[in-house]
C-alpha positions as a printed NumPy array, in Angstrom:
array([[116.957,  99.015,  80.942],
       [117.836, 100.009,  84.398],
       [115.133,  99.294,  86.926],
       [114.505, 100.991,  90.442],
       [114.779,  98.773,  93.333],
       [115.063,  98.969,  97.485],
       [116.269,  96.004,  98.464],
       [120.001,  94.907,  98.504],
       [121.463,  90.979,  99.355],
       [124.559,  90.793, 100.399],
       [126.401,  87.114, 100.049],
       [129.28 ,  86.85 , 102.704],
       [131.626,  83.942, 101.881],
       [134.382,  84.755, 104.006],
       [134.495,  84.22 , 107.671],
       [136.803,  86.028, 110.57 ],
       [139.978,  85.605, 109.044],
       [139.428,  88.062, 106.291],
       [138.923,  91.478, 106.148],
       [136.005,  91.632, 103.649],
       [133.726,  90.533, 106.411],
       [134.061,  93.731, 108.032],
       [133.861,  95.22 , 104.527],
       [130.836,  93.52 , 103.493],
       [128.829,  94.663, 106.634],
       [130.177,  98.043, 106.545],
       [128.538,  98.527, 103.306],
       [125.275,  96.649, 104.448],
       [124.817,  99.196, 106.891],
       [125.394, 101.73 , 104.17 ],
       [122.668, 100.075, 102.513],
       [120.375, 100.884, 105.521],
       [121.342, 104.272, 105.568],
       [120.847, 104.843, 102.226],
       [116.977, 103.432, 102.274],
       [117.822, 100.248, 101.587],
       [115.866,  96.643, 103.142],
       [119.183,  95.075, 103.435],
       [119.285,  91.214, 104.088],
       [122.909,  89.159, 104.576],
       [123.42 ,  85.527, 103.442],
       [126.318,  83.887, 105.243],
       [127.484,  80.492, 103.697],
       [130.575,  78.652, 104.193],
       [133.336,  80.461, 106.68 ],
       [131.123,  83.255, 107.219],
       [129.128,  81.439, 109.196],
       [131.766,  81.989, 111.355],
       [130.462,  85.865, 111.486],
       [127.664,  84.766, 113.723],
       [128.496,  82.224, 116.101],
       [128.333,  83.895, 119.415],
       [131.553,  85.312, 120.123],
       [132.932,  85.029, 116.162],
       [132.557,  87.999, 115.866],
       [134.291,  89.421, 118.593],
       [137.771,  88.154, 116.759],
       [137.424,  90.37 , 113.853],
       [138.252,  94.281, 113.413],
       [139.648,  95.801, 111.152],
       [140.883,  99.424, 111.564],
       [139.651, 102.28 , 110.592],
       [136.382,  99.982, 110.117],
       [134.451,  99.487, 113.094],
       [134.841,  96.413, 115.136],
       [133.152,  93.39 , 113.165],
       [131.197,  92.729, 116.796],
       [129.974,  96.429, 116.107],
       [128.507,  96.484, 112.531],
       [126.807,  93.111, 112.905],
       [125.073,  94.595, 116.198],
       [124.082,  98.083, 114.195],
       [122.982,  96.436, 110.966],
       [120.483,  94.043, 113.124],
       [119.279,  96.756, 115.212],
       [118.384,  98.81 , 112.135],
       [116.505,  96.423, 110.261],
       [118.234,  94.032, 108.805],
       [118.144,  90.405, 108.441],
       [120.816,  87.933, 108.43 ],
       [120.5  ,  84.631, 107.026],
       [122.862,  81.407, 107.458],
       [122.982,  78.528, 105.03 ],
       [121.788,  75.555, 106.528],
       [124.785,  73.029, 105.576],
       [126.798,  75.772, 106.317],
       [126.066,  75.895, 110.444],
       [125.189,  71.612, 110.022],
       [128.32 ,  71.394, 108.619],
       [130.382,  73.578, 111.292],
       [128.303,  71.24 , 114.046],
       [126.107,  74.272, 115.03 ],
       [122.545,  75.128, 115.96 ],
       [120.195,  77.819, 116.232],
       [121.369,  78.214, 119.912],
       [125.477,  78.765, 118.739],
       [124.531,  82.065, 116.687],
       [123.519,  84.91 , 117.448],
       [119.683,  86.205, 118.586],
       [117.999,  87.105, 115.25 ],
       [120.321,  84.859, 112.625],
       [117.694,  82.728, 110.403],
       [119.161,  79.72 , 109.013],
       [117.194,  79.591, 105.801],
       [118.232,  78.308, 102.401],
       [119.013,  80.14 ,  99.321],
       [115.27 ,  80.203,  98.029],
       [115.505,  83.541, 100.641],
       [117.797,  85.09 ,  98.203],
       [116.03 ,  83.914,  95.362],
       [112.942,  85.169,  96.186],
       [114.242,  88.708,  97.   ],
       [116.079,  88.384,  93.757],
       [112.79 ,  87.623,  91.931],
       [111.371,  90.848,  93.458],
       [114.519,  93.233,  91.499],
       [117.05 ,  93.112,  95.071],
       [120.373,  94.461,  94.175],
       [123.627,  91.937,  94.603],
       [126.855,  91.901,  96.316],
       [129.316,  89.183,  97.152],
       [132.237,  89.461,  98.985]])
């Protein structure tokens, strides 16, 4: 049985080197437009995503730039989240990412999970 839900979680594994980072936002802000409460988990190179100036190193054409979609998707609602021995591990804080990043742990997901979110992982 199929059940309704408005909330999607993205999981972001891969950092500015590939091009499914730019994917996987793309589609999160498709998420938004489509109604959506979008939230993005970054763990392990993705982390990467939202170190200030990360982003900057990433576009991938005809997407917009990486910089871009990470800037729309937060200024339409939605919340990014950073693993916590992900940035510990990379030797960052809360000051090396970007305004409005939340390093939380994966009970976040979990709980949004709990509540019938959606998945994706890229």
């Amino acid at each position: 049985m199929q059940t309704s839900t408005d909330k999607l979680v993205v999981l972001v594994t891969k950092g500015i080197d590939s091009e499914l980072s730019s994917v996987a936002f793309t589609i999160a802000n498709g998420g938004i437009t489509a109604g959506l409460k979008v939230s993005v988990f970054l763990t392990s190179t993705a982390i990467d995503l939202v170190r200030k100036g990360g982003q900057r190193m990433t576009h991938v054409p005809p997407l917009d730039p990486l910089a871009k979609s990470i800037e729309d998707f937060q200024n339409r609602g939605g919340t990014i989240w950073a693993c916590p021995p992900c940035v510990k591990s990379r030797g960052y804080e809360q000051d090396d990412l970007l305004d409005g990043v939340v390093i939380v742990g994966a009970s976040a997901i979990h709980a949004e999970i709990k509540e019938g979110a959606a998945t994706l992982s890229f």
